[in-house]
N, C-alpha and C positions, 0 to 999 in steps of 0.2 A: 914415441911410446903410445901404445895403443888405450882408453881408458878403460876402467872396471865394468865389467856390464852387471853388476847385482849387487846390493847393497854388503854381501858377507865379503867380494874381494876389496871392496872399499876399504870396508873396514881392516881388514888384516892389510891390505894396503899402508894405511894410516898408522897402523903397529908397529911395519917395519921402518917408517920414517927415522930417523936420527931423532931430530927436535921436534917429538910430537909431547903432548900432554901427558901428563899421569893418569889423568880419565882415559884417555884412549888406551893407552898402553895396558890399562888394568891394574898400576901400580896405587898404591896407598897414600895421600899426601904424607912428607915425613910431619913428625912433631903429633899428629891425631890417631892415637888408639880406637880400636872399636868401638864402635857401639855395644855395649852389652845388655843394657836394660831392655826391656821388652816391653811395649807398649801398651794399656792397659784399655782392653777391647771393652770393657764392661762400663757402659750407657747410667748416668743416671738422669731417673726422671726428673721433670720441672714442679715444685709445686707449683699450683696455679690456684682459684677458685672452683673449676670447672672438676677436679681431680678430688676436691676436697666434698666437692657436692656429691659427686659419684659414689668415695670411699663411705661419708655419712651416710646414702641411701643404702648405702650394701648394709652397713650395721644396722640399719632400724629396721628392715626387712629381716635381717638374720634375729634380733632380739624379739621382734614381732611372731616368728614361724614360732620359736622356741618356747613365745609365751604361751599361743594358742598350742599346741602340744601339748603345755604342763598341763592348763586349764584342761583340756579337752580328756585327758586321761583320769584328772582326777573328777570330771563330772561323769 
């Protein structure tokens, strides 16, 4: 018998076996249901010190512009 020259007759090779695996064959172990849950892609961030120094500068900047503006309209 001649062997498979590419990995696709390998494989269907391996399918037709008698005593090959359930992985190979494509079947399901029995006894394990799907998977249904979906996996929940959304990241959360670390707090750290560096994140908290960052977010405190954004504010005093942002409360500083807003004060100069009031100031600046009512003079």
């Amino acid at each position: 018998m001649s062997s498979p020259t590419n990995l696709t007759d390998r494989i269907s090779h391996l399918r037709k076996r008698k005593g090959s695996s359930d992985i190979v064959s494509g079947q399901r172990l029995a006894g394990k249901p799907p998977s249904t849950k979906k996996p929940n892609r959304e990241r959360r961030f670390a707090t750290d010190i560096f994140m908290l120094f960052a977010y405190s500068l954004l504010g005093i900047a942002t409360l500083c512009q807003l004060v100069l503006i009031i100031w600046l309209d009512i003079i």
